[in-house]
VEXKEVEX-534660 format. One line per 5 residues: number of its first residue (from 1); for each residue x, y, z of C-alpha. Coordinates in Angstrom, 1 decimal. Each point is the difference from the previous one (the first is absolute). Example, Ala and Ser with C-alpha at 12.3 -4.5 7.8 and 13.67 -1.06 7.14 Angstrom:
2
1 = 12.3/-4.5/7.8 | 1.4/3.4/-0.7
This chain:
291
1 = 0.0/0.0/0.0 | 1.3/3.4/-0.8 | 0.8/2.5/2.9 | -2.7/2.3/0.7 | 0.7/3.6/0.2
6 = -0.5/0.9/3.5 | -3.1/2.0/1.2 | 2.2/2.2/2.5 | 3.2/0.9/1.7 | 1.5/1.0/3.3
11 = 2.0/3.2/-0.4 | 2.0/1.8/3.0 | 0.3/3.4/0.0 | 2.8/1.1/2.2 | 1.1/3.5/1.2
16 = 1.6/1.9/2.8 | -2.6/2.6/-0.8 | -3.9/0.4/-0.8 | 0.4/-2.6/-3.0 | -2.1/2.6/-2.1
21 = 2.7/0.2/-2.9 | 0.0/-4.1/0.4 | -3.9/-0.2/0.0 | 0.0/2.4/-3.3 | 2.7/-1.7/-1.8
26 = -1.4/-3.4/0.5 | -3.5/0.8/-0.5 | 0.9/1.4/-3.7 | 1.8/-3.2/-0.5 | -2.5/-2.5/1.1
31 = -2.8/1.5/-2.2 | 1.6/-1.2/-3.4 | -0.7/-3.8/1.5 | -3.9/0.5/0.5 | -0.5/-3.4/0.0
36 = 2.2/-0.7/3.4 | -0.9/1.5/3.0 | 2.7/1.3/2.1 | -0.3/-0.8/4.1 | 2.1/3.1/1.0
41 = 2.1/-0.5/3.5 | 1.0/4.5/1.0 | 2.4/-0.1/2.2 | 0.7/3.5/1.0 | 2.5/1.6/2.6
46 = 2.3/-3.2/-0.3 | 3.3/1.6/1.7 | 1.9/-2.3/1.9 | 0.8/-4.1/0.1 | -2.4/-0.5/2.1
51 = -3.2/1.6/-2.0 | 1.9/-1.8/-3.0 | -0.1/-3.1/1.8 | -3.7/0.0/0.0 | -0.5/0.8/-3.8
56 = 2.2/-2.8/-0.9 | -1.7/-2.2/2.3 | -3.3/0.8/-2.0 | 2.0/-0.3/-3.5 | 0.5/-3.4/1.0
61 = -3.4/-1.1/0.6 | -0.9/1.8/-3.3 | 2.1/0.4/-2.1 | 0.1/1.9/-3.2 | 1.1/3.4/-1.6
66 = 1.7/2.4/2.0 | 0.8/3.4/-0.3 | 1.7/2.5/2.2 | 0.9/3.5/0.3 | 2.6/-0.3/3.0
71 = 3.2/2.0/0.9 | 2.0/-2.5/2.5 | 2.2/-1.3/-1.9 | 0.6/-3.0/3.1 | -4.1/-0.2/-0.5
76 = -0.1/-0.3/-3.7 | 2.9/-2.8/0.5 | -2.2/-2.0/2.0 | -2.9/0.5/-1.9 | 1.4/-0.8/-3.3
81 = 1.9/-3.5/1.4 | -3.1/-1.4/1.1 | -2.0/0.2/-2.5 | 2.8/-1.2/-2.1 | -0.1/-3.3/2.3
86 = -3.8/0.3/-0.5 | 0.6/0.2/-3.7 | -2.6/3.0/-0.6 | 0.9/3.3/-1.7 | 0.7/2.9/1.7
91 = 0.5/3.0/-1.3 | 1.4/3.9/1.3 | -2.5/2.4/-2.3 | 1.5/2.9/0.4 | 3.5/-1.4/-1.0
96 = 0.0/0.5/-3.6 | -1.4/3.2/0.3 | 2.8/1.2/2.3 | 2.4/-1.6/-2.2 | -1.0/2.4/-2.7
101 = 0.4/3.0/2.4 | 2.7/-0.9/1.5 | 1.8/-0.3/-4.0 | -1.0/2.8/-0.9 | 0.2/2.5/2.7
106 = 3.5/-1.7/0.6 | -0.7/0.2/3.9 | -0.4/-3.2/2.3 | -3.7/0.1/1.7 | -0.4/1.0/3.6
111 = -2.5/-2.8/1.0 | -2.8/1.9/2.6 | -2.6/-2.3/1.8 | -3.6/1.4/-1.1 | 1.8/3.3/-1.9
116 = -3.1/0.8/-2.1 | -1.7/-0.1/3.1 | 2.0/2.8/1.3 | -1.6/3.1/1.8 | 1.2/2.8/-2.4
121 = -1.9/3.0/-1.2 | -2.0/-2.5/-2.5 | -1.7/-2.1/2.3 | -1.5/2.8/1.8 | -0.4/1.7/-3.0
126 = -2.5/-3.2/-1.0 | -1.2/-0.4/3.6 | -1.1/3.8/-0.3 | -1.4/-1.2/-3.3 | -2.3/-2.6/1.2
131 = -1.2/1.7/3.2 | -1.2/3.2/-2.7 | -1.5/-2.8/-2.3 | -2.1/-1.9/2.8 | -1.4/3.6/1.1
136 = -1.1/1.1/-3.5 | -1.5/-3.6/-0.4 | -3.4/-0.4/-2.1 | -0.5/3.8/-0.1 | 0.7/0.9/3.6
141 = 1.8/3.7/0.4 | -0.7/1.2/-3.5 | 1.3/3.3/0.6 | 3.0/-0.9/1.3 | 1.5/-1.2/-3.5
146 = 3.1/2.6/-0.4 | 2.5/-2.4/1.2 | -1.5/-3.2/-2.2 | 2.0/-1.2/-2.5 | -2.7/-2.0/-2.0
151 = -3.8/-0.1/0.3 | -1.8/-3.3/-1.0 | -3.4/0.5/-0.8 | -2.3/-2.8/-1.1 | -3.8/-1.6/0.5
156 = 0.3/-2.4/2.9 | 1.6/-2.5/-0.1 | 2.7/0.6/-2.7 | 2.7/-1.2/2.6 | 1.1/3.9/0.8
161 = 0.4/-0.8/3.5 | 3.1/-3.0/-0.1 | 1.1/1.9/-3.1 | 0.4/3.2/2.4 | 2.0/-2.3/3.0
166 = 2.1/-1.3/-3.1 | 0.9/3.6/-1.2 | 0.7/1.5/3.3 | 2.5/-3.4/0.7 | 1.4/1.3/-2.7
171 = 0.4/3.1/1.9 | -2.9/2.0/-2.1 | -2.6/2.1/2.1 | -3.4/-1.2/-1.5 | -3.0/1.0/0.7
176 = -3.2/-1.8/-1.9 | -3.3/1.2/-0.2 | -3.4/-2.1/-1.0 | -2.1/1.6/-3.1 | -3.8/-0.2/0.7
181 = -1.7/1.0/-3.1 | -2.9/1.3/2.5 | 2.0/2.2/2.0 | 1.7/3.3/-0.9 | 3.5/-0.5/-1.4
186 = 2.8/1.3/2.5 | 1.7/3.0/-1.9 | 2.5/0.4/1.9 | 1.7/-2.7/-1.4 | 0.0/1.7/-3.5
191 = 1.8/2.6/1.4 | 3.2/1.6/-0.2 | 2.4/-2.3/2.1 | 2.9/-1.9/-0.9 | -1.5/-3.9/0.4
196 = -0.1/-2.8/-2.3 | -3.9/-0.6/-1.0 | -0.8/-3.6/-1.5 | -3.2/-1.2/-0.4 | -0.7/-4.1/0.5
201 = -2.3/-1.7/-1.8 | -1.3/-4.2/-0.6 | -2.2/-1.4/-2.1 | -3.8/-0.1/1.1 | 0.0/-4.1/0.6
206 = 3.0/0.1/2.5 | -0.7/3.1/2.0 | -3.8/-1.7/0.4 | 2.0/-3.3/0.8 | 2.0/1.8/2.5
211 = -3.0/1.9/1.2 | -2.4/-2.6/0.5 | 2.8/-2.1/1.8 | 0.1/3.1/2.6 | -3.6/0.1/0.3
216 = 0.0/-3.2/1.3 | 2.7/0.0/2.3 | -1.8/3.2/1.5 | -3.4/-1.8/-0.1 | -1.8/2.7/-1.6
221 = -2.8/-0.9/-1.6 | -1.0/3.4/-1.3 | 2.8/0.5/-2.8 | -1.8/-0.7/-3.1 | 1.0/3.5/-2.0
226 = 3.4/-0.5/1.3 | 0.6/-3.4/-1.6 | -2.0/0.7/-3.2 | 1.9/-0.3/-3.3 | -1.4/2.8/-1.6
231 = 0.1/2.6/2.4 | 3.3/-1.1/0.5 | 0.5/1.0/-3.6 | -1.4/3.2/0.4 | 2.6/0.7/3.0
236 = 3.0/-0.5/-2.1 | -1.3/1.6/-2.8 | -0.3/3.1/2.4 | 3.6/-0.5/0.9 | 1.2/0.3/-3.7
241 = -1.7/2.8/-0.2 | 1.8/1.6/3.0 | 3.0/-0.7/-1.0 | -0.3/1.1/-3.7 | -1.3/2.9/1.1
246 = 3.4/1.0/2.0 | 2.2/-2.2/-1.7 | 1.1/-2.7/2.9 | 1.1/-3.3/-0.9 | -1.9/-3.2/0.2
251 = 1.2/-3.4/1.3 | -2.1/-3.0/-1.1 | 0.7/-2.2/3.2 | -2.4/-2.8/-1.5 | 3.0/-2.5/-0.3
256 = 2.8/1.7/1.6 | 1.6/-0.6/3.7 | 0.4/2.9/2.4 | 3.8/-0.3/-0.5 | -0.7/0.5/-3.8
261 = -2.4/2.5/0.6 | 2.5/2.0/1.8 | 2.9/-0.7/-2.2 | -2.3/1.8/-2.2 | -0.6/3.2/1.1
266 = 3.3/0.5/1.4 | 1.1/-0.3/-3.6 | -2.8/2.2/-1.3 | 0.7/2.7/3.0 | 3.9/0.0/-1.0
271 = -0.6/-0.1/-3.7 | -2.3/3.8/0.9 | 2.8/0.5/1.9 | 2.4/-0.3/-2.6 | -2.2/2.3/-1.9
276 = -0.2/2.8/1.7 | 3.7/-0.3/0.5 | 0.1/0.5/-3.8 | -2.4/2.6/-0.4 | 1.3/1.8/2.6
281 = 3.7/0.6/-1.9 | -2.0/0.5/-3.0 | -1.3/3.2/1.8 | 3.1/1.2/1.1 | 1.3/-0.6/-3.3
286 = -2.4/2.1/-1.7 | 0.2/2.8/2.3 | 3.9/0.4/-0.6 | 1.1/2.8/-1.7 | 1.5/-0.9/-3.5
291 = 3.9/-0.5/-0.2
């Protein structure tokens, strides 16, 4: 009988940090083998022979893949010879890529435990981030948008609240504010201020899906407009409108994550950017005096 091709796999992710870099890297990787599940093991925080000790301990009674991101090099020894013994791969996943910095900067690395995790002027700059998003969540302090770097608006449930959280990890102020055909439009957002607006937009079958699913995790049994197709319709319809009439963008969300969403307008909000960068030393240029 020929050998099946096995339904899953054990794989160990290893770090002497949060594992997030681990959990990323491996989750891109595992998608291109849909039909095996991976059974993922985290190990986070793993920083001396006796938290190591453990791990292994687990390896052994399952073994598989594993992957680590750790800087001890008397660690990484250990690590690596047992699962040699084992006979299972393990692999250091930010090695190559260091490789390639280290040849071309011509400089040795200076290995730091958890360095991206480091408290610089970033990380509060996307702590400050988030804390502004969550307070200008679903339309909540709508005057208060000077200091917002982009402005989601969208029907409900377009996905403009995980979109915002995303963004302002990403160290973006985002504020996002529901459009309800039925209720005056905010103009404040149309004025003069220096945020990003998008607009966010799905097809009429999934936002009724995603509606109807919320309706009945709420137990109301009184949401008949909000889960009807056509009025549905009739909302985003009203939101094209809006936007054409001040010329925002529009994100069809229907089929796209929340990263991608993001990825998105990040790209659209540097591309405007960009720009007015350009149109800017255009103006200058024209108002010079002729050599």
């Amino acid at each position: 009988m020929a050998n099946s091709q096995p339904s899953y796999f054990h794989l160990h992710l290893v770090s002497d940090s949060t594992g997030e870099t681990l959990t990323t890297i491996a989750k891109a990787a595992a998608v291109q083998y849909a039909q095996i599940r991976p059974i993922e093991h985290v190990h986070p925080l793993v920083r001396n022979a006796r938290q190591l000790k453990r791990v292994l301990q687990e390896i052994e009674q399952a073994p598989g893949i594993v992957l680590y991101t750790i800087v001890n090099l008397d660690l990484i020894a250990e690590l690596e010879l047992r699962c040699k013994e084992l006979k299972i791969p393990c692999l250091a996943v930010l090695q190559p890529i260091m490789q390639v910095f280290e040849s071309y900067l011509g400089a040795p690395q200076t290995p730091t435990v958890a360095g991206q995790h480091v408290l610089d002027a970033d990380y509060f700059r996307r702590i400050d981030a988030l804390n502004f998003t969550m307070a200008h969540d679903d339309g909540r302090l709508p005057d208060d948008l000077n200091e917002a770097d982009i402005i989601l608006l969208g029907i409900s449930r377009t996905s403009k609240t995980p979109t915002s959280i995303y963004l302002a990890q990403r160290g973006y102020k985002t504020a996002n504010v529901p459009l309800v055909p039925s209720l005056p439009f905010q103009e404040e957002i149309a004025s003069n201020h220096k945020a990003f607006v998008v607009c966010l937009i799905a097809s009429p079958d999934r936002i009724a899906e995603v509606r109807r699913n919320r309706a009945l995790l709420l137990a109301d049994r009184d949401l008949d407009d909000y889960v009807d197709r056509s009025r549905i319709a009739a909302e985003i319809a009203y939101t094209r409108k809006l936007c054409a009439k001040h010329g925002w963008p529009i994100i069809d969300v229907t089929r796209r994550s929340v990263e991608e969403t993001a990825a998105t307008i990040i790209s659209l909000m540097h591309d405007r950017e960009a720009g007015e960068l350009a149109q800017g030393v255009e103006d200058i240029a024209a108002q010079s005096p002729d050599k």
